[in-house]
N, C-alpha and C positions, 0 to 999 in steps of 0.2 A: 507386572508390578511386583517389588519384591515386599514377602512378609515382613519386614518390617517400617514400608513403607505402606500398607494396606491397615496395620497397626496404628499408626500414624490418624489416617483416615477416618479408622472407627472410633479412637479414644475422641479427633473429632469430632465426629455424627455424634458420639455416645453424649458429649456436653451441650451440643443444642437440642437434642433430644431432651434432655434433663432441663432445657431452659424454656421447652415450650414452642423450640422452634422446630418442628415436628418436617414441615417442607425440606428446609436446611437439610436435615441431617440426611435425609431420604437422598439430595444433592450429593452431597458429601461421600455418604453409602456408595454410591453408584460411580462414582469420578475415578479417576487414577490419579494417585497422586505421586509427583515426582521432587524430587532435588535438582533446584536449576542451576549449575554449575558449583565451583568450590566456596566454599563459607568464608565466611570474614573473621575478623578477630576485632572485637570491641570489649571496650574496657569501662565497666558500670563500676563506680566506686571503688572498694578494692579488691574486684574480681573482673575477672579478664574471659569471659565465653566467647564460643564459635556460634556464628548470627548464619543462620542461612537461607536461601531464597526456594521457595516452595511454588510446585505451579501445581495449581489443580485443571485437570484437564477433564472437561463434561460435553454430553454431547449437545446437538448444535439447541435442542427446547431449551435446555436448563442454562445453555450461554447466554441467549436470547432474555431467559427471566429474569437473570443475573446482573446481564448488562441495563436493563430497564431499572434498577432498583440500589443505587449507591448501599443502602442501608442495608440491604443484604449483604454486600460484599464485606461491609466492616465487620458485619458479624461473625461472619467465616472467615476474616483475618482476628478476631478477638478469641474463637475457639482454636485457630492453629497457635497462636499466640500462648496460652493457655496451657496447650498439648506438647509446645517444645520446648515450656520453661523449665529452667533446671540449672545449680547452680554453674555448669559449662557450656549452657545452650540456649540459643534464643531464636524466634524468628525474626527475620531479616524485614522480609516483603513477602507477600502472597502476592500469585498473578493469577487471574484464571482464563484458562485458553480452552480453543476449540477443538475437539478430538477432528482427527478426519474421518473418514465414512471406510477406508481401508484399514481395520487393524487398532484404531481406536488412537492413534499415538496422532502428539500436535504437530504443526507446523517445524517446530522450533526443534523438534529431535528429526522430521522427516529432510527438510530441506535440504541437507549434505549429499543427499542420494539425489538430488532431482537435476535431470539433464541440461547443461543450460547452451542455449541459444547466442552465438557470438555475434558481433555486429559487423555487417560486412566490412570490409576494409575502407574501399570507395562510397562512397555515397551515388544514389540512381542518377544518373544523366539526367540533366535538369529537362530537355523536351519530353524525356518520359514521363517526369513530373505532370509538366504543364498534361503532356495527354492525359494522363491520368484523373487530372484536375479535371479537363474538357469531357471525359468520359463521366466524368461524378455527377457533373452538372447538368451534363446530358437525361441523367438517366433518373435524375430530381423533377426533369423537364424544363427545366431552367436552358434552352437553347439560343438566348443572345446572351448570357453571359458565357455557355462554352464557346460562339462564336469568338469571342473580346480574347479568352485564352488560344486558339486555334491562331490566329495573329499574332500571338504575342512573344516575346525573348523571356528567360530565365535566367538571373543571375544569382550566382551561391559562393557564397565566402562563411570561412570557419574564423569564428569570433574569438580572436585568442587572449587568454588570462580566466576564462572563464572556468566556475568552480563544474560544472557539469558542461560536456559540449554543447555548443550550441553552433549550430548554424544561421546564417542571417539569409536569406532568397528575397530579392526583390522581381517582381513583375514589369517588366517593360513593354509598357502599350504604344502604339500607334496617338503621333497628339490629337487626333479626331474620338478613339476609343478612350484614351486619356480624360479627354474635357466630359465624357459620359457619366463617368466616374466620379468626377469633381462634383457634378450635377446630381447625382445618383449614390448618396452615402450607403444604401441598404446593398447594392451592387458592389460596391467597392467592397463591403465585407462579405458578402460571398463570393468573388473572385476570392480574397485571402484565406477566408476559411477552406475552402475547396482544394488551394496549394497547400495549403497546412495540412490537411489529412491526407493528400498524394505523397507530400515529403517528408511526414514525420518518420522516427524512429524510433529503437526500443533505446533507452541509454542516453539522448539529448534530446535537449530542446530547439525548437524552432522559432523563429519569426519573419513573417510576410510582411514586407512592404510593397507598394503601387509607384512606380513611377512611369517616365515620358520618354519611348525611346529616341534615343537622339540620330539625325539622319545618317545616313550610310555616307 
């Protein structure tokens, strides 16, 4: 954190100190406090200041105590407030965020370094699905509804216009496994829920339907 952003911080601490709020400022003391991207330009009567967004970043107690208490938070937006009046300057918004446990910095500075994981191209072959399903269910002990999937077809179609992908999977049972199901609501949703977590992915959504397979 640069000196004049730790400045910042203490002139801060130093006003809810001065107001009684003794916890606050000890918060404030201990935070790093950063500039969240470039300022704005607003126009108060006939003067025109740069408004800018400030994140204080603490670690994960004092987020914790922070988040539990709106009224804390105004208060340390009404001390930064305070701190960066001037007739060319204001604050914008305070945000207060979670340090991470390496190195103290948030989210929101770390993420651009963080590795990220593509989606495969193809989606699983839908029997891998189903086995997968059948394995799930299996191992819940739930073995007549892995049996219902061991019988069963998979069909998968990609739902097109949609704002996040989504895939549609329907389950095609046997009309005897079928009428079980019809009979048996509590069933029907765990055969779906069970496709649903073999077939989901990172990046879209899903949805399971039950139907009747039709004869060969």
């Amino acid at each position: 954190m640069s000196a004049v952003l730790a400045s910042l911080g203490a002139a801060a601490a130093s006003l809810l100190e001065a107001r009684g709020q003794q916890r606050l400022a000890e918060i404030v003391a201990r935070a790093r406090v950063e500039i969240a991207g470039a300022g704005e330009s607003w126009s108060i009567g006939s003067r025109t200041v740069t408004a800018h967004r400030v994140a204080l970043v603490v670690a994960a107690p004092a987020f914790v105590e922070l988040s539990r208490d709106s009224a804390r938070i105004d208060a340390l937006k009404e001390a930064f407030t305070q701190a960066m009046r001037s007739p060319e300057t204001e604050l914008l918004e305070l945000h207060v965020e979670l340090a991470l446990p390496e190195g103290g910095r948030p989210w929101s500075g770390a993420y651009r370094e963080a590795p990220v994981r593509h989606r495969p191209a193809e989606r699983p072959d839908p029997q891998a699905i189903l086995a997968g399903a059948a394995a799930l269910l299996e191992a819940l002990g739930d073995r007549a509804a892995a049996l219902l999937l061991d019988r069963a077809r998979l069909e998968a179609a990609e739902v097109e216009g949609a704002e996040t992908p989504l895939t549609r999977y329907v389950v095609r049972l046997a009309p005897a496994d079928r009428a079980r199901t019809l009979d048996d609501v509590a069933l029907s949703d765990r055969l779906r829920r069970a496709v649903r977590d073999a077939a989901i992915r990172a990046g879209e959504a899903t949805t399971v339907e039950i139907g009747t397979a039709l004869p060969d």
